[in-house]
SESE-112245 format. One record per atom (N, C-alpha, C): atom name; x, y, z. Coordinates in Angstrom, 2 decimals. Example, Ala and Ser with C-alpha at 12.3 -4.5 7.8 and 13.67 -1.06 7.14 Angstrom:
BEGIN
+----+---------+---------+---------+
! at !       x !       y !       z !
+----+---------+---------+---------+
!  N !   13.19 !   -5.69 !    7.80 !
! CA !   12.30 !   -4.50 !    7.80 !
!  C !   13.20 !   -3.30 !    7.80 !
!  N !   12.85 !   -2.25 !    7.08 !
! CA !   13.67 !   -1.06 !    7.14 !
!  C !   12.90 !    0.03 !    7.87 !
+----+---------+---------+---------+
This chain:
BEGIN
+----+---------+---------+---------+
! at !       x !       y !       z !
+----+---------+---------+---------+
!  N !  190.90 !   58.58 !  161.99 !
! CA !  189.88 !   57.57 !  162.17 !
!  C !  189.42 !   57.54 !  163.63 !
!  N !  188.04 !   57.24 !  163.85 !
! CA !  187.71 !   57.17 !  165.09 !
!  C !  187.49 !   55.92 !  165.72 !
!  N !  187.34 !   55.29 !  166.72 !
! CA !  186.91 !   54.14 !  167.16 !
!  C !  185.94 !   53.59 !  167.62 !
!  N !  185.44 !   52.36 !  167.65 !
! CA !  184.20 !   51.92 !  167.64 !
!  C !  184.15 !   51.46 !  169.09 !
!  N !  183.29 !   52.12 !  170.01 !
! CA !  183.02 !   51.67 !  171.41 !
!  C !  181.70 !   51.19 !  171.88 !
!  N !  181.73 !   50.29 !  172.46 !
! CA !  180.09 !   49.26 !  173.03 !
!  C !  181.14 !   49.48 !  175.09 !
!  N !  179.67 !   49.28 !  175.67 !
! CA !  179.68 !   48.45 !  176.72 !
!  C !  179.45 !   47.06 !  177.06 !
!  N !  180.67 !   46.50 !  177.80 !
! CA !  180.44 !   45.28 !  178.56 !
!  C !  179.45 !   45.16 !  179.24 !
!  N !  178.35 !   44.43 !  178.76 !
! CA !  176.92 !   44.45 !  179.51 !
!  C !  177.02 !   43.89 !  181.11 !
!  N !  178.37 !   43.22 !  181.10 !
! CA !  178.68 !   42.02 !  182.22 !
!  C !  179.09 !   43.49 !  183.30 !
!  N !  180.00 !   44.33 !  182.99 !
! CA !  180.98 !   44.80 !  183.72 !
!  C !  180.78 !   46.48 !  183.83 !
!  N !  180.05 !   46.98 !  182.55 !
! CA !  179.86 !   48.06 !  182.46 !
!  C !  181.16 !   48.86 !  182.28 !
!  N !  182.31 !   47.96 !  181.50 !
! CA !  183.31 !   48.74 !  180.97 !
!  C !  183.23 !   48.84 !  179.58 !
!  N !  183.80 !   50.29 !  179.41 !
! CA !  183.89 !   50.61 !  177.66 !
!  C !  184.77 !   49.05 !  176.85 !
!  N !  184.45 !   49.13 !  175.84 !
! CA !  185.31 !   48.04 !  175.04 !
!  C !  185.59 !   48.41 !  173.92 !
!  N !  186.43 !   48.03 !  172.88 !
! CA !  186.97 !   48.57 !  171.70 !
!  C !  186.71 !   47.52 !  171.48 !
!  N !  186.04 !   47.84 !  169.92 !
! CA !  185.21 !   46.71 !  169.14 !
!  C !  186.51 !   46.30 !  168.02 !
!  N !  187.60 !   46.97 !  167.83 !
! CA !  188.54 !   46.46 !  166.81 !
!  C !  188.09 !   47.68 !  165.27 !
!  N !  187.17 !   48.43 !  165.91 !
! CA !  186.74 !   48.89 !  164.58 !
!  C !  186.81 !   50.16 !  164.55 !
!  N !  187.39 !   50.77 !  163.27 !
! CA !  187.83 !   52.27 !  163.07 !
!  C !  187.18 !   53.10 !  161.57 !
!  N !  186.60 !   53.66 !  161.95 !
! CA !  185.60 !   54.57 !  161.05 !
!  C !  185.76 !   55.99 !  161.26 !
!  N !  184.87 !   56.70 !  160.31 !
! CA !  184.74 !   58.13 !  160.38 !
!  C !  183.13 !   58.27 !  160.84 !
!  N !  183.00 !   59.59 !  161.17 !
! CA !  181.89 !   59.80 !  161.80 !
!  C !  180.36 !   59.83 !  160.32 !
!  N !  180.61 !   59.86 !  159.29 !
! CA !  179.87 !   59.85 !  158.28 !
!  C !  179.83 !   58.08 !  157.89 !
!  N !  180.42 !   57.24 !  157.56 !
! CA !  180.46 !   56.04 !  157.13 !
!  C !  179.79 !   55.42 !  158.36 !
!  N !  179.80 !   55.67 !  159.76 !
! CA !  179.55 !   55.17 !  161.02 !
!  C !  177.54 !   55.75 !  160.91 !
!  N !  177.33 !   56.63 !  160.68 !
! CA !  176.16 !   57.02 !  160.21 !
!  C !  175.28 !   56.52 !  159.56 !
!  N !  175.78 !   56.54 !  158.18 !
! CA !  175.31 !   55.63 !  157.20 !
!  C !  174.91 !   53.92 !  157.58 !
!  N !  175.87 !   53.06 !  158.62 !
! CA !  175.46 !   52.26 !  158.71 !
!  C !  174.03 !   51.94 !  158.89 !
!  N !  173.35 !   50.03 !  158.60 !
! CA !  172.43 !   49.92 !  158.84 !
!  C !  172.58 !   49.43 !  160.35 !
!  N !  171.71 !   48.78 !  161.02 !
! CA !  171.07 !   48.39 !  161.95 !
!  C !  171.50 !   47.00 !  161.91 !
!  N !  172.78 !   46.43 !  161.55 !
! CA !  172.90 !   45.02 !  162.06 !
!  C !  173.75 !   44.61 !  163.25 !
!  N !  173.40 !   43.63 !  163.32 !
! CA !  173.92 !   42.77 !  164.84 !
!  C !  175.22 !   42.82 !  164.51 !
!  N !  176.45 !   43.07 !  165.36 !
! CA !  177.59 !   43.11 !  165.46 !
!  C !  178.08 !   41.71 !  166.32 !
!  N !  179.47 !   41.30 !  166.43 !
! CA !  179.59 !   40.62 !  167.74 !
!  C !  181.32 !   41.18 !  168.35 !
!  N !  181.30 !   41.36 !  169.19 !
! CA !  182.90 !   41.39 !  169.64 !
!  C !  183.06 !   40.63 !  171.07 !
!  N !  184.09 !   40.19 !  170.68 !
! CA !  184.82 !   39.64 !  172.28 !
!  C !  185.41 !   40.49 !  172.94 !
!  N !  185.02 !   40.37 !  174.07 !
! CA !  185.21 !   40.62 !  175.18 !
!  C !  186.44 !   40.71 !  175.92 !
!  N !  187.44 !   41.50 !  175.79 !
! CA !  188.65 !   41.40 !  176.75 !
!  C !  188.24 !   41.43 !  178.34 !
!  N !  187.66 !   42.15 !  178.61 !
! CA !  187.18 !   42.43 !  180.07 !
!  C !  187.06 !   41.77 !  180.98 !
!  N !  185.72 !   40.76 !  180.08 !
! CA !  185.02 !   39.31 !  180.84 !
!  C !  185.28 !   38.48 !  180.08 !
!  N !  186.03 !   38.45 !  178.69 !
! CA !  185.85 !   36.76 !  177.96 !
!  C !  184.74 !   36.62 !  176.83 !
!  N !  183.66 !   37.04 !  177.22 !
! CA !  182.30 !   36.78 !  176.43 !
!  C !  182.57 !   37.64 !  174.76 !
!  N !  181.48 !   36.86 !  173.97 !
! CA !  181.58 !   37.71 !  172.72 !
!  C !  180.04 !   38.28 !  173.35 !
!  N !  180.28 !   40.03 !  172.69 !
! CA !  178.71 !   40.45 !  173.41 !
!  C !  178.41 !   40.70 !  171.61 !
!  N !  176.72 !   40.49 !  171.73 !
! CA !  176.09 !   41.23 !  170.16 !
!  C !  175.88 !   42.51 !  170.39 !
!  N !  176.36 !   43.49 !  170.03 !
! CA !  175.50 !   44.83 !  169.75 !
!  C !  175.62 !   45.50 !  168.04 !
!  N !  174.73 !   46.63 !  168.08 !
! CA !  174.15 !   47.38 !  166.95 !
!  C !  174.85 !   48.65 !  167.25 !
!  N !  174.61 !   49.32 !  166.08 !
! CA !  175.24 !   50.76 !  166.06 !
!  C !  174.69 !   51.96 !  167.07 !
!  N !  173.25 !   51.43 !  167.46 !
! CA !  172.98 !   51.91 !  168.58 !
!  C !  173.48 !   52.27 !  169.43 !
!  N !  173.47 !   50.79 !  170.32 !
! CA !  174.36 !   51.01 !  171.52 !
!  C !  175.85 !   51.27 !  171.51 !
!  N !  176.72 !   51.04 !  170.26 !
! CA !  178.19 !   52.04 !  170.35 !
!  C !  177.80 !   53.51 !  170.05 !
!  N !  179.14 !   53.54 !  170.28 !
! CA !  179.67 !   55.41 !  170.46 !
!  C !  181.15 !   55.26 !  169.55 !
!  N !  181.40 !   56.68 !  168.75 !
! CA !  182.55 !   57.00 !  168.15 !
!  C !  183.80 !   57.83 !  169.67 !
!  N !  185.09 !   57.08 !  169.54 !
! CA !  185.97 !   58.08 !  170.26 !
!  C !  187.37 !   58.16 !  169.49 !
!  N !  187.65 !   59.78 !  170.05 !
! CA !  188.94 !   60.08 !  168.84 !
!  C !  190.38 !   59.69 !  169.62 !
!  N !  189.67 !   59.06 !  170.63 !
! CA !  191.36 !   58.48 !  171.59 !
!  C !  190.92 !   57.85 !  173.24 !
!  N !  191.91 !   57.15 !  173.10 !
! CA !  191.67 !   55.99 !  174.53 !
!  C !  190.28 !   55.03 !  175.02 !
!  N !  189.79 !   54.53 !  175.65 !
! CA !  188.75 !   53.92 !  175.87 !
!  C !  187.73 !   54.67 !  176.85 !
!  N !  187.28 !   55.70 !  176.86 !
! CA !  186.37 !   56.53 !  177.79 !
!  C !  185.10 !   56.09 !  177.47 !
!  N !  184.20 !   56.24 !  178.50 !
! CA !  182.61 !   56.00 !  177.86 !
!  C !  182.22 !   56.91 !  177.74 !
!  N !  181.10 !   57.46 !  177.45 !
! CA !  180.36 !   58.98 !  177.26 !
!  C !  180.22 !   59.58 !  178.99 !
!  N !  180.38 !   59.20 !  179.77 !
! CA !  180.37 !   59.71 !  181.01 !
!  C !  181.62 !   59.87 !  181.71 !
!  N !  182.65 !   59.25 !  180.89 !
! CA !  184.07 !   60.18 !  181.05 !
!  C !  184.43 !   61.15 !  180.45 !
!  N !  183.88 !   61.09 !  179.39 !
! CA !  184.20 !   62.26 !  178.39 !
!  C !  184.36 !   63.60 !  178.58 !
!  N !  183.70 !   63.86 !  180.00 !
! CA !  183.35 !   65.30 !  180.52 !
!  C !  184.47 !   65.57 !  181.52 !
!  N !  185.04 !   64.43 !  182.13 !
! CA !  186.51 !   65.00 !  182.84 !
!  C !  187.66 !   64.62 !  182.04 !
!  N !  187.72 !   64.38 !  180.90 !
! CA !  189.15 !   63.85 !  180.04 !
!  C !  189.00 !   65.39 !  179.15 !
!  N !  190.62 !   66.11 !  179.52 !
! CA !  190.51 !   67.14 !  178.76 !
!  C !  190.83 !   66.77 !  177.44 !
!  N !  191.03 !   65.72 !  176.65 !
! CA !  190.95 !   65.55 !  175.41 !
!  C !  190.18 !   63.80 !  175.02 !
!  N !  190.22 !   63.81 !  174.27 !
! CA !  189.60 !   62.27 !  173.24 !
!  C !  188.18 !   62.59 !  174.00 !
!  N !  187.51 !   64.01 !  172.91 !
! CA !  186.00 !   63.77 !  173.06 !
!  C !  184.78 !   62.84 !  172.26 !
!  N !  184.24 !   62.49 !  172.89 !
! CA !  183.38 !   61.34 !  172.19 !
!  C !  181.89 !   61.70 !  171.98 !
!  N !  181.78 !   60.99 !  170.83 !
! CA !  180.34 !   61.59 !  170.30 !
!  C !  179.57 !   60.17 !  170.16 !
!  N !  178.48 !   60.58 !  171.25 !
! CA !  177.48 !   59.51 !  171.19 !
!  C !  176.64 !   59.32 !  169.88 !
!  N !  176.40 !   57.80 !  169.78 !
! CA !  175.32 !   57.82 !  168.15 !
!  C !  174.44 !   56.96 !  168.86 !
!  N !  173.12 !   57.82 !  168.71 !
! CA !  171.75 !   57.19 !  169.14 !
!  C !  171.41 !   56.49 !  168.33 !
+----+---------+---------+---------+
């Protein structure tokens, strides 16, 4: 299973949304408003499937991904 990652709009740290999918079911989703809290800052932030990303290990954002020799992450536009 992979994990469901947003940014802290506050902090600009990765966050784990609590949520674990495959890269096909994560696809398929529609376009609705999500909410998760915030370990970081506290806040619950809203985001869409948009703005997360799938990762197969640890909390990296897509711009770590390129120096972590493993848990590569695949952005979903």
């Amino acid at each position: 299973m992979l994990s469901v990652m947003i940014f802290c709009p506050r902090t600009r740290e990765p966050v784990y949304t609590g949520i674990e999918t495959d890269e096909a079911s994560f696809a398929r989703l529609p376009r609705v408003l999500c909410r998760t809290g915030c370990p970081v800052c506290g806040r619950q932030h809203p985001w869409t499937n948009r703005e997360a990303w799938l990762t197969t290990g640890g909390w990296l954002s897509p711009d770590e991904s390129s120096r972590a020799p493993v848990a590569p992450l695949k952005r979903v536009a």
